[in-house]
C-alpha positions in Angstrom: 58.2 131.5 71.5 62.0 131.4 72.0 64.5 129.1 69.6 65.9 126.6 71.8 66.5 123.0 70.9 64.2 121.0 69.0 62.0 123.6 67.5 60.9 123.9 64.2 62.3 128.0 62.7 61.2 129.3 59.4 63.6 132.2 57.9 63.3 134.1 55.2 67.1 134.5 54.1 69.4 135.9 51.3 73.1 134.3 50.9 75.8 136.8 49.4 79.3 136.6 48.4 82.5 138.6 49.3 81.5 141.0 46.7 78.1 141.2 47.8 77.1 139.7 44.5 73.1 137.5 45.1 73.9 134.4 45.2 70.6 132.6 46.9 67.2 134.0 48.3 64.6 132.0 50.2 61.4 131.5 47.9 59.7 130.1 49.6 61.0 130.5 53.2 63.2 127.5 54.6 62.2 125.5 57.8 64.6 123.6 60.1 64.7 121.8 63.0 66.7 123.0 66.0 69.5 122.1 68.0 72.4 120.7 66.1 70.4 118.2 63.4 72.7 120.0 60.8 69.7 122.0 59.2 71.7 124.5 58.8 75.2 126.1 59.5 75.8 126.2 62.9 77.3 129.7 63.3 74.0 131.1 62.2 72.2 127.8 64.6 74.5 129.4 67.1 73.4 133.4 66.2 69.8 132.3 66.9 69.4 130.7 69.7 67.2 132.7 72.0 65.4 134.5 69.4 61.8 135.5 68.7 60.0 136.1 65.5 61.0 139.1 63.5 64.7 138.9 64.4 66.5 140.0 61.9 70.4 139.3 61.6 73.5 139.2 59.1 76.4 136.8 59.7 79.6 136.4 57.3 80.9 133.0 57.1 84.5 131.6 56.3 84.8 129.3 54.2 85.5 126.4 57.3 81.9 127.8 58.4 80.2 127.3 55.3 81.0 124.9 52.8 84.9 124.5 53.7 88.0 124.4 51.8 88.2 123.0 48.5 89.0 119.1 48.2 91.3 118.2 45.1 90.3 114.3 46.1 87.0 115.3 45.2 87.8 115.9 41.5 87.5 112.6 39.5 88.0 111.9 36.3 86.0 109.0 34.8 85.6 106.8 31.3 83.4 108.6 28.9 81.3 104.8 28.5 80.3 105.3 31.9 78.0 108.7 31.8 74.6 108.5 29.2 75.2 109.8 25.5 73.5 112.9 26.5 76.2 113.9 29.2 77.4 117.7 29.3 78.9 120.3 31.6 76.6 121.3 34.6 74.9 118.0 34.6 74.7 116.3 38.1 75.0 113.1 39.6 75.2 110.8 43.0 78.2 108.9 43.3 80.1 107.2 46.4 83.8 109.2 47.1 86.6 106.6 47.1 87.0 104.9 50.1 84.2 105.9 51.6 81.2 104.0 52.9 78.3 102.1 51.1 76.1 104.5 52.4 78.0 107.5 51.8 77.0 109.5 48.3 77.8 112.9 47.2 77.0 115.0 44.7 78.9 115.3 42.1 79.0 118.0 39.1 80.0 117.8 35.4 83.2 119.9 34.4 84.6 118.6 31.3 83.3 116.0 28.7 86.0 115.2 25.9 85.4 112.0 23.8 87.1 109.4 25.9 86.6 111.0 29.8 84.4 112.8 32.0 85.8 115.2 34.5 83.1 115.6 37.9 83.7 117.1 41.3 82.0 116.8 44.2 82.9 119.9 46.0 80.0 121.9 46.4 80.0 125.0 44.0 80.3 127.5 46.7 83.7 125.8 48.3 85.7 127.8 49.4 84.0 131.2 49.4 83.0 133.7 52.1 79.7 134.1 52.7 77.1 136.2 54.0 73.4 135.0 55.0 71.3 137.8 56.3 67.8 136.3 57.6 64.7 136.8 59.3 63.1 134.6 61.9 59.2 134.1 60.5 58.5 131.5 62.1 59.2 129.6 65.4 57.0 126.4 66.7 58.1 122.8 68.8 58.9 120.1 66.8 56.8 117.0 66.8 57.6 113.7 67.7 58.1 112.0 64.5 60.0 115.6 63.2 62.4 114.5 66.8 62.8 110.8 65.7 63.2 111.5 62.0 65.9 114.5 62.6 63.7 116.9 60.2 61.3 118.8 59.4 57.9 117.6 57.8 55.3 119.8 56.3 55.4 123.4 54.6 58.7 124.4 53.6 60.5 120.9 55.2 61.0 117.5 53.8 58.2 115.4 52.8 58.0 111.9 52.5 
């Protein structure tokens, strides 16, 4: 079976920096759905339409193709009183960006705790950074009616609810 829109593809992938260095591996393999649901970025959506199982292919990415340029209004600085006693760099948590939407969260990360603030940004760690996913198609199957109205997939490897 071909990859056209709305099926379900299973890759087995690894994602590299600029200097080649590992920065992510599939274990286990990833599934997405098809077709512009933003599964996945859509250079590599792009690179794979058409294909079969046991394609193999390696795409760079700019940072605009990844996880874009680095947002300094994404950097907040916060009241120590707001974060649990336990707080400390690397620590993660949801928050809304100002101005945005009820609906709209992010996640942000923990950078600096000092006694009276907490620094957290919500630019994803890899902002910023050429990137290279090399993959393998493993996988290729239509996508079923409630994966189609949910925008997802369900099952091994995909979301479950």
């Amino acid at each position: 079976m071909q990859i056209s829109k709305d099926s379900v593809v299973t890759l087995s992938y690894t994602l590299t920096d600029a200097e080649g260095t590992l920065l992510e591996e599939s274990d286990p393999n990833i599934s997405y759905l098809h077709g512009g649901y933003d599964g996945i970025f859509p250079i590599v959506e792009e690179a794979l339409e058409g294909k079969e199982v046991g394609y193999e292919c390696t795409i760079t990415m700019s940072p605009d193709e990844a996880f874009g340029e680095y947002d300094e209004n994404l950097l907040r600085v916060e009241p120590r009183n707001l974060f649990p006693q336990h707080v400390k760099v690397g620590m993660q948590f949801e928050g809304q960006p100002e101005g945005a939407g009820d609906e709209e969260t992010i996640l942000y990360t923990v950078t600096e705790v000092t006694e009276d603030k907490v620094v957290v940004d919500g630019n994803h760690p890899l902002v910023g950074k050429t990137l290279t996913m090399s993959c393998k198609i493993e996988g290729v199957r239509s996508a079923s009616q409630e994966e189609l109205s949910h925008g997802h997939v369900h099952g091994e490897h995909g979301h479950h609810h």
